[in-house]
KOLSE-365564 format. One record per residue (C-alpha): y, x, z. Coordinates in steps of 0.001 Angstrom, whole numbers, plus 524288, in hexadecimal, padded with zeros to 5 digits. Layout:
N
+-------+-------+-------+
!     v !     u !     w !
+-------+-------+-------+
!     Y !     X !     Z !
...
+-------+-------+-------+
# end
This chain:
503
+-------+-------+-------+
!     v !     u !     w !
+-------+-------+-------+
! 15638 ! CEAA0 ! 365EA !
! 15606 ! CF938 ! 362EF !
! 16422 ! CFACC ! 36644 !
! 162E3 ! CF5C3 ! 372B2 !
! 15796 ! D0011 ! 37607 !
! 16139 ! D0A53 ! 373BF !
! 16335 ! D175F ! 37996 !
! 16DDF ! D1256 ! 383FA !
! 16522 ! D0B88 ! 38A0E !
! 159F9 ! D15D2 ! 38B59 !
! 1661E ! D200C ! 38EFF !
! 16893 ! D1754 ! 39B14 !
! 15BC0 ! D166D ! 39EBF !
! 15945 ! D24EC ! 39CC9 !
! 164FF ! D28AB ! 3A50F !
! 161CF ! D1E43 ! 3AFE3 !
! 15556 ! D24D4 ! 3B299 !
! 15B93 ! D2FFF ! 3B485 !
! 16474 ! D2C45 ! 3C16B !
! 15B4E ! D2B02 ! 3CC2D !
! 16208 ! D3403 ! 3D5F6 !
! 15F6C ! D378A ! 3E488 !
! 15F73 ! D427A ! 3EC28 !
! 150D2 ! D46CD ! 3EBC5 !
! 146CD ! D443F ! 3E09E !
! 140F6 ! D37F7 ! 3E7BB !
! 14D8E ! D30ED ! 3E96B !
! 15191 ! D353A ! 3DC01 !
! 1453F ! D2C6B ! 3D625 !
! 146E4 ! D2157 ! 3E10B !
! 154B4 ! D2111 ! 3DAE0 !
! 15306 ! D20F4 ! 3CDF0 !
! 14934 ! D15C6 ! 3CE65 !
! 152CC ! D0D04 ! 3D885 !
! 15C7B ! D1037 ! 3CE28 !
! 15479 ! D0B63 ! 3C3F2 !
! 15177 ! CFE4C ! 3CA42 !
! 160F6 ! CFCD8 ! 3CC06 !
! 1621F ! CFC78 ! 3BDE5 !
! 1580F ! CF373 ! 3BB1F !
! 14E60 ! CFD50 ! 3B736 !
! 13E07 ! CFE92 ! 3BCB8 !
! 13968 ! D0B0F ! 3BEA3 !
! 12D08 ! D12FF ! 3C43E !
! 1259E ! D1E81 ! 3C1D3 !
! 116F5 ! D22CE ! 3C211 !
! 11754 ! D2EE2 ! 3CB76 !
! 12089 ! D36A0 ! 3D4DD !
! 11F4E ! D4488 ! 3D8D1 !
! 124E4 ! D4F2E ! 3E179 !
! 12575 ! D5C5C ! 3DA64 !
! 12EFD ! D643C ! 3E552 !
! 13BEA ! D5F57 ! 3E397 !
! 1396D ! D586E ! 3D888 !
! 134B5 ! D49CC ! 3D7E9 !
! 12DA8 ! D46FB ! 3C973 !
! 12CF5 ! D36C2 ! 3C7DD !
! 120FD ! D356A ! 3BB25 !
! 12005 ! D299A ! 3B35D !
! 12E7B ! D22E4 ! 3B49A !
! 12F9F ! D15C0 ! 3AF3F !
! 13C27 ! D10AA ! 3ACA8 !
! 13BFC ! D0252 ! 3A840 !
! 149BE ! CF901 ! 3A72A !
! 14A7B ! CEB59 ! 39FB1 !
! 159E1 ! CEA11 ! 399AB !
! 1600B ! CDCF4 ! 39A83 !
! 16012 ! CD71D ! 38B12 !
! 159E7 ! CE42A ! 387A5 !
! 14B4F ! CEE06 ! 3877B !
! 14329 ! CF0B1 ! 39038 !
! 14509 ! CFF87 ! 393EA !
! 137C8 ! D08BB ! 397CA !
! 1392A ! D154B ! 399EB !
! 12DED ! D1E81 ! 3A018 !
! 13303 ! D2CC6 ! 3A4FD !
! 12842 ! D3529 ! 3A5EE !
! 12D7A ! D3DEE ! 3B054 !
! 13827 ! D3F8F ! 3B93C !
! 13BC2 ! D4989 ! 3C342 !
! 145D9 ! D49BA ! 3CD52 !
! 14919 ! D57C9 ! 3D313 !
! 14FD9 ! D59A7 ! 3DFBC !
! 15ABD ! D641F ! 3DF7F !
! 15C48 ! D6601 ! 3EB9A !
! 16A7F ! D6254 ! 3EB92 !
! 16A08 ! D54A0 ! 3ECDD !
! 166D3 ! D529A ! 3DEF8 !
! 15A35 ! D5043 ! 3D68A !
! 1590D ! D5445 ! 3C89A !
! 15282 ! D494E ! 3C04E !
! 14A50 ! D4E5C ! 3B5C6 !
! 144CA ! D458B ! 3AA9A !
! 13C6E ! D4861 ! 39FAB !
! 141E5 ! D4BEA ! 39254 !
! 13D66 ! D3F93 ! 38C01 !
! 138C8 ! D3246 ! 38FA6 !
! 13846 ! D26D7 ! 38855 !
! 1401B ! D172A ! 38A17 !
! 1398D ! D0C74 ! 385CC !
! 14198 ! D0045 ! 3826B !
! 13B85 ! CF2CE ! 37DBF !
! 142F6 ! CE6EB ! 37AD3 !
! 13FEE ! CDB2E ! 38599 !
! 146C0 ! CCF40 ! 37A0C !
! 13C14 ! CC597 ! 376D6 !
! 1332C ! CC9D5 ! 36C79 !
! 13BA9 ! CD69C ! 36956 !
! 13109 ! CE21F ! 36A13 !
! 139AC ! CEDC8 ! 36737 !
! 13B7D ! CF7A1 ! 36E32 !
! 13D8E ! D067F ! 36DCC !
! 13B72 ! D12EE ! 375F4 !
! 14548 ! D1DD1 ! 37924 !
! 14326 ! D2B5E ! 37BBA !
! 14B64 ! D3054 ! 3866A !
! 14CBF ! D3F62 ! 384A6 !
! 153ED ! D47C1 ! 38F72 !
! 15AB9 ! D5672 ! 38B41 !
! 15C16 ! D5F06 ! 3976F !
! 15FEF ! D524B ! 3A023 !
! 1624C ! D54D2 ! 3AE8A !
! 16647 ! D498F ! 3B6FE !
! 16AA3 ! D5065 ! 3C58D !
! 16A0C ! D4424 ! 3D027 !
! 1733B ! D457F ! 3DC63 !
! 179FA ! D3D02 ! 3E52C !
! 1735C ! D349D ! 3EF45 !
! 168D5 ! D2A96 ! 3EEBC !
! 17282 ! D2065 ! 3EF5C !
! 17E13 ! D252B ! 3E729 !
! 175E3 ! D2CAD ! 3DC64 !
! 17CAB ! D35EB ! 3D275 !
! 17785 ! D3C04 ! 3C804 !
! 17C1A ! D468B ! 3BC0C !
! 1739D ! D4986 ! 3AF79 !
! 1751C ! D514B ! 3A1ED !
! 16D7E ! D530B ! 39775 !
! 16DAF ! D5BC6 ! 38B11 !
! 16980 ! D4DF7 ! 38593 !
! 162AC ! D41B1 ! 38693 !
! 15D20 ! D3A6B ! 37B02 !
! 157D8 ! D2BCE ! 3776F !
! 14E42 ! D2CD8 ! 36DFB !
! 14856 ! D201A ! 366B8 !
! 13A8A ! D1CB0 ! 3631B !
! 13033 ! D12E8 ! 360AB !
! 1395F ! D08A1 ! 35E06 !
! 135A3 ! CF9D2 ! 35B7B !
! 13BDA ! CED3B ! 35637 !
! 13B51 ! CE0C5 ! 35B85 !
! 12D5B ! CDEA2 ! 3550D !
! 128E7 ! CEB9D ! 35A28 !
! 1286F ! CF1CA ! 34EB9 !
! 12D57 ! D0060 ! 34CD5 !
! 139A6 ! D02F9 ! 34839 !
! 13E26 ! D0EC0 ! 340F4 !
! 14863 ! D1458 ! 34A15 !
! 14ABB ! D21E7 ! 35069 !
! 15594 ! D2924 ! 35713 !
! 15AEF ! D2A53 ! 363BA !
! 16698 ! D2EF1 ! 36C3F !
! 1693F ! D3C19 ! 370C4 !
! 1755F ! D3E4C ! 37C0F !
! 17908 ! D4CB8 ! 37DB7 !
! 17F7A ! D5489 ! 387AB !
! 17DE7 ! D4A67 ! 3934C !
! 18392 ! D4A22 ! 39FF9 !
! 18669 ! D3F35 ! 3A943 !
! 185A1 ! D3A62 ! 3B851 !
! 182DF ! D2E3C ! 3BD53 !
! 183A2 ! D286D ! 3CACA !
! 17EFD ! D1D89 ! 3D2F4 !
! 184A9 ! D17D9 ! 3E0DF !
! 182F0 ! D0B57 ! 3E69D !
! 18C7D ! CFFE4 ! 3E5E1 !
! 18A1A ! CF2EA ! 3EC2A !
! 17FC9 ! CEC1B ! 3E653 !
! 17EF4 ! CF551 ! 3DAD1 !
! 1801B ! D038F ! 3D5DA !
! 189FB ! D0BEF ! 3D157 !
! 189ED ! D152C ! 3C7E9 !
! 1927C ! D1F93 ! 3C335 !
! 18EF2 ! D275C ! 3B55B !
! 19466 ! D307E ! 3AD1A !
! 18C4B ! D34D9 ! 3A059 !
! 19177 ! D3D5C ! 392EC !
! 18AD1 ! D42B5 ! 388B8 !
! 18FB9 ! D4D80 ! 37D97 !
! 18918 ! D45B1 ! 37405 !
! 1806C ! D38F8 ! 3703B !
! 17864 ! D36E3 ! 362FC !
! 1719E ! D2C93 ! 35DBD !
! 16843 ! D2C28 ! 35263 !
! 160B2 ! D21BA ! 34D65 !
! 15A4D ! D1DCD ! 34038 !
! 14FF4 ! D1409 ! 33C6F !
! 14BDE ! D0BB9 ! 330EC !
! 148CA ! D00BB ! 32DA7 !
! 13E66 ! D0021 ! 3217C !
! 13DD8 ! CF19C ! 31F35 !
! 14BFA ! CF0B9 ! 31E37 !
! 14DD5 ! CFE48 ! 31660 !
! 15652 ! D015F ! 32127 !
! 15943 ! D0DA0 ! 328BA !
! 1643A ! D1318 ! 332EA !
! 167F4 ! D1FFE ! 3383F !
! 171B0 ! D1F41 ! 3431C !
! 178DC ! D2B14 ! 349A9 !
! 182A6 ! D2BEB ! 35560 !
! 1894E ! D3586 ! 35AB6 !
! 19292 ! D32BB ! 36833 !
! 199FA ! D4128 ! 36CEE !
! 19AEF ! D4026 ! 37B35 !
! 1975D ! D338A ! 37FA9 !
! 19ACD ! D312A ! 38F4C !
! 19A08 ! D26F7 ! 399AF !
! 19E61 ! D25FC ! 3A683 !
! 19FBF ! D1996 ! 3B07A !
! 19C97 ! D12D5 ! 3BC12 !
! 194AB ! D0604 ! 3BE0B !
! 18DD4 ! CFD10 ! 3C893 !
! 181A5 ! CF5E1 ! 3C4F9 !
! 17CA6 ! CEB64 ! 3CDA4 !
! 16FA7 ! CE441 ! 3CD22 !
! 1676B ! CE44F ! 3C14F !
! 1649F ! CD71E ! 3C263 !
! 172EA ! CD35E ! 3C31C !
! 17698 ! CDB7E ! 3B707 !
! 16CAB ! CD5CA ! 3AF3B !
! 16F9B ! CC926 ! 3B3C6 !
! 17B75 ! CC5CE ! 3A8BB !
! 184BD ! CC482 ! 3B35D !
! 18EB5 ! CCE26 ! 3B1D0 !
! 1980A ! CC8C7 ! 3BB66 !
! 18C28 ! CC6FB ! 3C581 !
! 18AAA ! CD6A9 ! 3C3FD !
! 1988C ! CDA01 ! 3C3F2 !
! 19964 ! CD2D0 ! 3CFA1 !
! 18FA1 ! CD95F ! 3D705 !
! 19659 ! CE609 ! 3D2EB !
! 19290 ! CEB2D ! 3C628 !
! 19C6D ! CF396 ! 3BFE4 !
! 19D24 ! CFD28 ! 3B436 !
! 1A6DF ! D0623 ! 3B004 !
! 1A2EC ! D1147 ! 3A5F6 !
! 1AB48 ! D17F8 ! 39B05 !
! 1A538 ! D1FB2 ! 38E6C !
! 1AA5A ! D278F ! 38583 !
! 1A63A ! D2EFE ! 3788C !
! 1AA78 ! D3860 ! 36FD7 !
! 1A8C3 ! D3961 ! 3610E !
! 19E1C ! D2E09 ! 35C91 !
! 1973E ! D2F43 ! 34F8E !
! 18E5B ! D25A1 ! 348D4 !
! 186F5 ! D2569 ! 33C85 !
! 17F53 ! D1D39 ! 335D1 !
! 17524 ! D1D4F ! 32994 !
! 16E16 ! D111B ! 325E3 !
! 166AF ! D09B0 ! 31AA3 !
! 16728 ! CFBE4 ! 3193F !
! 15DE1 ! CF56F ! 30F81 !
! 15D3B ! D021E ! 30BAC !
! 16C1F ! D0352 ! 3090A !
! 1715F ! D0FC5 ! 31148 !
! 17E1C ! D10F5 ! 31A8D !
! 18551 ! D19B3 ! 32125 !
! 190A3 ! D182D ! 32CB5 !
! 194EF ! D2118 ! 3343F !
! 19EF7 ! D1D2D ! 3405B !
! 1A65F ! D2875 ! 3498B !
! 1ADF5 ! D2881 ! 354FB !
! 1B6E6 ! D3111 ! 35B6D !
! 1B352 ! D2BC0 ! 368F5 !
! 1B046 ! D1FCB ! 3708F !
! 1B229 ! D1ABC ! 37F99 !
! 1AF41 ! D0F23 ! 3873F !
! 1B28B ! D0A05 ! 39447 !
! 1AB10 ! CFF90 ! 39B66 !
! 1AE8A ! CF91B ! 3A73E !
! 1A949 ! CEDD1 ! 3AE9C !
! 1AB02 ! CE88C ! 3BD2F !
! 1AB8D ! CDB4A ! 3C3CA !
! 1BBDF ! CDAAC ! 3C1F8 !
! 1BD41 ! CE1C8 ! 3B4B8 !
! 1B71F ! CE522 ! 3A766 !
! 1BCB4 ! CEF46 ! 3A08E !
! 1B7E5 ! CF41F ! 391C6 !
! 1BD16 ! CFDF7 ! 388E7 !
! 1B668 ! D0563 ! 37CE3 !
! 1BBE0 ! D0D20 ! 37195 !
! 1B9A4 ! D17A7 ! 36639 !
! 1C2B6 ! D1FFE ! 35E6A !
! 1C2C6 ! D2660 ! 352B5 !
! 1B9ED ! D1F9E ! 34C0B !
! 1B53D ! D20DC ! 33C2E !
! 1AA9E ! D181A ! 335E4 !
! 1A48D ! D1B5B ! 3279D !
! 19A1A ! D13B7 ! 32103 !
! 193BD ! D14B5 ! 313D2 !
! 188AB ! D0C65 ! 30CCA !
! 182AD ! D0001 ! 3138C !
! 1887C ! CF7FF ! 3078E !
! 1956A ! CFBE5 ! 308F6 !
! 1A03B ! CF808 ! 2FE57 !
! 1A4E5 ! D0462 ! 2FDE1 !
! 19F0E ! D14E3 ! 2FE41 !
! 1A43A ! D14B9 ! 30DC3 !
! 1ACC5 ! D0E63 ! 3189C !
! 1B4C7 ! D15B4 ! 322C3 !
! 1BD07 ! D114A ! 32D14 !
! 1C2A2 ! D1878 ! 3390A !
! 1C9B0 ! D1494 ! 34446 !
! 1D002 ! D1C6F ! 34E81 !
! 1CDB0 ! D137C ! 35ADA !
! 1C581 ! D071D ! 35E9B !
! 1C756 ! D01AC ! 36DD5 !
! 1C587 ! CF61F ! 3746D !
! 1C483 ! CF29B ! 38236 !
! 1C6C1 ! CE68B ! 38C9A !
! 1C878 ! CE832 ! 39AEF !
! 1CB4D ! CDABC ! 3A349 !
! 1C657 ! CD524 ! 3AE3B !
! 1BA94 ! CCE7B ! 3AF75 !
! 1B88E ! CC798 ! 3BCF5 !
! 1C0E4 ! CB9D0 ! 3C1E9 !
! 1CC74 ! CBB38 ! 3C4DD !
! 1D926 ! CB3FE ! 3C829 !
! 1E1E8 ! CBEA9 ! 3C72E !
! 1E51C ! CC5F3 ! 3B968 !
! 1DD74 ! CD3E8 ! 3B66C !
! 1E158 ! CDBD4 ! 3ACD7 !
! 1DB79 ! CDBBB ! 39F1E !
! 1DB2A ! CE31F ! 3917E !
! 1D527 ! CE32D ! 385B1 !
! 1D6AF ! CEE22 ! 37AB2 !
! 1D2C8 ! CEDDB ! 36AD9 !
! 1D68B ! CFA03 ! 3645F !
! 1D368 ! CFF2E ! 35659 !
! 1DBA6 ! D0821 ! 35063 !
! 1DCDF ! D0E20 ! 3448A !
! 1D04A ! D0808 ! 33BC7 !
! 1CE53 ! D0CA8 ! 32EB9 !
! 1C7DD ! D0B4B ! 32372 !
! 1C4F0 ! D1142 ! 313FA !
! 1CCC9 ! D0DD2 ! 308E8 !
! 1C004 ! D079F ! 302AC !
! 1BDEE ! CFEFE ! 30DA0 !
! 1CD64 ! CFB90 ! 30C97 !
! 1CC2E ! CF8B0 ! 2FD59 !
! 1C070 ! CEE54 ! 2FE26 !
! 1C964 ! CE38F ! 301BC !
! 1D80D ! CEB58 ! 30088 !
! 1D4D7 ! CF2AD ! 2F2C1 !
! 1E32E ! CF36A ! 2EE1C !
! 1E702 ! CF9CC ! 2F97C !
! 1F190 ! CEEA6 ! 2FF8E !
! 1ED40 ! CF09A ! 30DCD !
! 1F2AE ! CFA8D ! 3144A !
! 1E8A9 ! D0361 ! 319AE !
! 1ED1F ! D06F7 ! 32791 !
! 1E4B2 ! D0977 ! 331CC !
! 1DFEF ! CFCFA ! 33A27 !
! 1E39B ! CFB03 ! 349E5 !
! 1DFD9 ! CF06E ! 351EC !
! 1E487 ! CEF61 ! 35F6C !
! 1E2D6 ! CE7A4 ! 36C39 !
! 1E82B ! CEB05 ! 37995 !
! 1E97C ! CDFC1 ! 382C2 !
! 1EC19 ! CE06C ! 39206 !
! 1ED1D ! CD496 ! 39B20 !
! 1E9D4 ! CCD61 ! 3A88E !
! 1DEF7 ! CC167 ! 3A8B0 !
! 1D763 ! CBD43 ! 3B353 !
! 1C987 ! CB813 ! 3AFF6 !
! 1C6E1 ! CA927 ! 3B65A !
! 1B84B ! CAB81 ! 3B47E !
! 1AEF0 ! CB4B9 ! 3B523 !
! 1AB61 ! CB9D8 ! 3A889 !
! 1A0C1 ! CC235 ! 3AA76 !
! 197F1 ! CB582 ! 3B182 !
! 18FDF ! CB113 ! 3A6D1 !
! 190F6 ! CA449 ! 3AD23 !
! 19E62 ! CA252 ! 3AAA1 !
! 1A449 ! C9A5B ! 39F74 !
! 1AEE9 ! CA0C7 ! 396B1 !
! 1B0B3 ! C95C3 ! 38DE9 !
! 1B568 ! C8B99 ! 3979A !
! 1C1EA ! C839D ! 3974C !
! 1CB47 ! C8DD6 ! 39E7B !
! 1CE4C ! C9AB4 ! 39C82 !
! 1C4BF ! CA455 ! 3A320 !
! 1CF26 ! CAC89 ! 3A3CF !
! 1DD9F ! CAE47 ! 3A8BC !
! 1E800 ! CB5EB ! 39F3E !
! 1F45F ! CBC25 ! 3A67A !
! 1F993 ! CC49F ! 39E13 !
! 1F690 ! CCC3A ! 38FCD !
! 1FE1C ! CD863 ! 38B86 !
! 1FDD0 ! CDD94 ! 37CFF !
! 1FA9E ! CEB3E ! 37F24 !
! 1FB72 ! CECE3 ! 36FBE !
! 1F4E1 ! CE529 ! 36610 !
! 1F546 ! CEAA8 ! 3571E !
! 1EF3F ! CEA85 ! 34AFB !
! 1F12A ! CF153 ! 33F44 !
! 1EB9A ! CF05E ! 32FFC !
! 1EE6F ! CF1AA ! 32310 !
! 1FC4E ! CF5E1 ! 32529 !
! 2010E ! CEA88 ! 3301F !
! 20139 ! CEB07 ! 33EC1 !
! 20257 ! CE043 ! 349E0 !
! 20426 ! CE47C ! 35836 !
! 206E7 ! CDC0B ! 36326 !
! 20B2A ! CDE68 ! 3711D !
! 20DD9 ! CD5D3 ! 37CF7 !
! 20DC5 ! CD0E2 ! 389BB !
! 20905 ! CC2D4 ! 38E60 !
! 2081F ! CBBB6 ! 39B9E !
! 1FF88 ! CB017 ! 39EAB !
! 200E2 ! CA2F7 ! 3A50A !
! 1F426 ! C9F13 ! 3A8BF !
! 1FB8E ! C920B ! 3AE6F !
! 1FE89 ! C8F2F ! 3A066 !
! 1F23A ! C8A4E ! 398C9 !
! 1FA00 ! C7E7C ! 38F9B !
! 203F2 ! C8718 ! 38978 !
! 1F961 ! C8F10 ! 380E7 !
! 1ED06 ! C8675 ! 37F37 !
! 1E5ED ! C8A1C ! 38BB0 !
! 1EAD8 ! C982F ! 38BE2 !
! 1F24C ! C9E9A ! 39546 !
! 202C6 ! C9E04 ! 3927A !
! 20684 ! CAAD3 ! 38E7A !
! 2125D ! CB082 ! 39063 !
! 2174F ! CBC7F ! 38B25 !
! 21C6F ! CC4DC ! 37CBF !
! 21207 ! CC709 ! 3734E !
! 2191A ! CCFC5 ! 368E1 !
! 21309 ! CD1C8 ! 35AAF !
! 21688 ! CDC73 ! 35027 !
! 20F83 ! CD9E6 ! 340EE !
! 21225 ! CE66A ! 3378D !
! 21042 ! CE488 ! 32B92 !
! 20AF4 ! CD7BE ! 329AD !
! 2116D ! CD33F ! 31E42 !
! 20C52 ! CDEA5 ! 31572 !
! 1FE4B ! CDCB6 ! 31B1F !
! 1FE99 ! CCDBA ! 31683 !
! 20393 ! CD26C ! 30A79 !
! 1F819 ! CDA3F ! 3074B !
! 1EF2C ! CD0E6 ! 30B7F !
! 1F3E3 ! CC940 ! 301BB !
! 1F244 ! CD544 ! 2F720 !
! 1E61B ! CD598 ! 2FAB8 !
! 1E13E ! CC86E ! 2F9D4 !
! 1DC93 ! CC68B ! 30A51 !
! 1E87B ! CBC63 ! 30B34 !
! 1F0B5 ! CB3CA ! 30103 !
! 1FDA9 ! CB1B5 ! 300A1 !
! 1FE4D ! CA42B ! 3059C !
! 1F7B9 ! CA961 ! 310F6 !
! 2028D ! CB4C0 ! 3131E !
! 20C8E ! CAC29 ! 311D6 !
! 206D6 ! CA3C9 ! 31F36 !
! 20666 ! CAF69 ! 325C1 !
! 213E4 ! CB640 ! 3231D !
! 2194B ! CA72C ! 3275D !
! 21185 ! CA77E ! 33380 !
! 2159A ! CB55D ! 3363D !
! 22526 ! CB1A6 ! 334C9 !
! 222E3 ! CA605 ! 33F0E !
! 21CE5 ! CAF05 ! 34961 !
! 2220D ! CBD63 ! 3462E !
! 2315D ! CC2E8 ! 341AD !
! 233F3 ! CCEB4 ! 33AA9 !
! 231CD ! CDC0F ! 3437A !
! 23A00 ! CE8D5 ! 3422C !
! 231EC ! CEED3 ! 338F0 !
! 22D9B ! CEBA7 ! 32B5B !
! 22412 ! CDFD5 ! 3289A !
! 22314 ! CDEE5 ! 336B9 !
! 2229F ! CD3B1 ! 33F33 !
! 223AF ! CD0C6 ! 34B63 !
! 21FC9 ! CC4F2 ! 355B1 !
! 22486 ! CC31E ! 36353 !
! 21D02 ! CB863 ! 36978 !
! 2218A ! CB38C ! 3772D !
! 219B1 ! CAB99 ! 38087 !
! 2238C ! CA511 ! 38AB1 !
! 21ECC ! C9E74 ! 39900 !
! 21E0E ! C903F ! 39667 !
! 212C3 ! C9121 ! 38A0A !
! 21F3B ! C94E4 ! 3812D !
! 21DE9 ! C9DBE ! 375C7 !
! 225A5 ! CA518 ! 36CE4 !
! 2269E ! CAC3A ! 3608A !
! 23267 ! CB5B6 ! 35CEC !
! 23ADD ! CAE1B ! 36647 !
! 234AC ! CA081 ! 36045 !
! 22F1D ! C95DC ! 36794 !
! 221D8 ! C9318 ! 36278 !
! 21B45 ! C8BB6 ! 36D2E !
+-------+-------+-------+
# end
């Protein structure tokens, strides 16, 4: 339950109290707490008071229940809203307050609180009362944790926190139909995390670091209702105009790790050279992409068969972007798997290749797919049935961007282009006809089977099935132990292999 009292949520919290904006002091607290109610959050204070141009709200209660989730509490001693006589009010907090989070699940009793600490933050409010802007920095802001509980409410043994440096940011709010828009932008030059904790009974401890260079965020959304949202009907709330679109980035990322298990100690340490995401979400289209680079991974101990393992890689991706609302006419579509270039010691090669037959080449996988569909359902109503007798979906056309992978010395790639008859359903079982050239290239298969066989993962008898399969469905390429297949789907449901009929 701990992880799900983390810092992120506290952060969000934090920096949602600090966007009421208005023009003078008054409208600046009037905003904040209309804002507040808008995101599903209850909020009141003990006292107000004039001080020149300065409004100071005492005794700020911030309270908000999350769906599946704690309950969050958060009291601000002290909050004052200067006008600056431009326009704009300057929204001062204190340099610490605390976040109280307690799990809502049945019988679970934990809970934990989090000290919100502020370094030299100034949050500047401008705009209007209706289309709100605000811009803040900070030298930093930190989440620190304490007094945390398990389930049976006892204590647990577990400190740290999370520190972001150098901030800067700006976040804006209009209205849009039924909802609220809102435009953000937020970097940091650094975040680190640090947390350790035991656990006596168990003769087990951890000590976790994390280091992120640069972390950034910027994107737009549209949030509707908080009843809707939390009402498990995402096509309800797309439909009524939520929206989100929001890109972040990172530079290097460093992790380390320290740990005893049953007293037995471990150490793994992962890097990065950088990260990104990409997120985006409206009532036609999803789109999702995420991916890191550069990336090493050592571990040692934690009963390990061996003093350490290493692996690197130089790229990890994957995305999807399609459409996501009913359609009868085709959208476009993709879908993306990329790892390139994994690695890994010679020890770890040698526990199941220790004579050295496998050749020990770098590993890429890769899967780039493009297309037009048209959904007949809509997928995001929880109502609706995937699993029925027809096809909740409608295929037009697939193209092979590039699909590879490469091992132990052999390579297949494929490319291609394929057209659908939806008409057609009896030709392939049910599926679509497709019609189209599907072209695949295998490197170096004969010497991987080989030393499979060397190495005891295959026999013989089962080589031999394989090489006979392989000469019905592939000839000989241009280059050495290479093959090649050509496989042709024609309009009528026929298909073909290397210029053979085989259906």
């Amino acid at each position: 339950m701990y992880s799900r009292l983390s810092g992120a949520t506290a952060l969000a919290l934090a920096l949602s109290a600090q966007s009421a904006l208005s023009l003078t002091p008054e409208e600046a607290w009037e905003g904040w707490q209309a804002m507040s109610a808008a995101a599903g959050q209850t909020i009141s204070a003990t006292g107000t008071a004039r001080n020149g141009d300065t409004l100071v709200v005492s005794g700020i209660s911030v309270g908000m229940t999350v769906p599946d989730g704690p309950v969050i509490a958060s009291t601000i001693p002290e909050v004052s809203f200067r006008d600056l006589g431009d326009g704009s009010v300057e929204i001062t907090y204190p340099p610490a307050y605390d976040v109280n989070l307690t799990a809502t699940e049945g019988s679970d009793k934990s809970s934990a609180t989090l000290v919100v600490g502020q370094e030299e933050m100034k949050v500047v409010a401008s705009g209007t009362v209706d289309a709100p802007k605000f811009d803040f920095t900070a030298k930093a802001l930190t989440l620190t944790a304490k007094d945390v509980t398990d389930a049976e409410g006892k204590p647990v043994d577990v400190t740290g926190g999370l520190t972001l440096s150098g901030l800067s940011g700006s976040y804006a709010a209009t209205p849009s139909g039924g909802g609220q828009s809102y435009d953000s932008t937020f970097a940091a030059t650094s975040m680190a995390l640090a947390v350790k904790g035991s656990e006596p009974e168990q003769n087990t401890t951890f000590d976790v670091t994390l280091t992120v260079a640069e972390p950034k965020f910027g994107g737009k959304s549209v949030m509707v209702s908080p009843e809707l949202m939390q009402a498990g009907n995402m096509s309800a709330a797309l439909a009524a105009g939520f929206m989100v679109d929001g890109s972040y980035g990172t530079g290097p990322i460093a992790l380390s790790v320290d740990a005893t298990e049953a007293g037995k100690p471990g150490h793994v340490e992962v890097a990065l050279a950088g990260s990104s995401a990409h997120v985006k979400l409206d009532a036609q289209r999803m789109d999702y992409a995420f991916g890191v680079t550069g990336g090493t991974v050592n571990a040692t101990g934690f009963d390990i068969p061996m003093p350490m393992v290493e692996g690197a890689f130089a790229e990890i991706a994957y995305g999807v972007a399609m459409p996501v609302a009913k359609a009868t006419e085709p959208s476009d579509f993709s879908a993306l798997f990329r790892m390139v270039d994994l690695t890994m010691t010679e020890d770890l090669w040698n526990m199941f290749d220790p004579g050295g037959a496998l050749k020990r080449d770098p590993v890429t996988a890769i899967l780039d797919v493009k297309g037009t569909g048209a959904w007949q359902v809509d997928i995001l109503d929880p109502a609706v049935q995937m699993d029925g007798p027809e096809l909740p979906v409608k295929l037009f056309s697939l193209d092979l961007t590039q699909v590879l992978a490469k091992a132990a010395g052999a390579q297949v790639a494929a490319t291609g282009a394929l057209t659908f008859d939806n008409a057609d359903l009896a030709s392939y079982g049910g599926f679509p006809a497709p019609e189209g050239k599907v072209t695949v290239t295998l490197d170096g298969i004969n010497a991987l089977m080989d030393a499979l066989v060397a190495i005891g993962v295959v026999s013989e008898d089962d080589v031999m099935g394989a090489r006979m399969g392989l000469a019905m469905m592939a000839k000989p390429g241009a280059g050495p132990d290479q093959l090649v297949s050509e496989i042709e789907f024609r309009a009528g449901g026929s298909l073909f292999v290397n210029g053979v009929q085989m259906q």
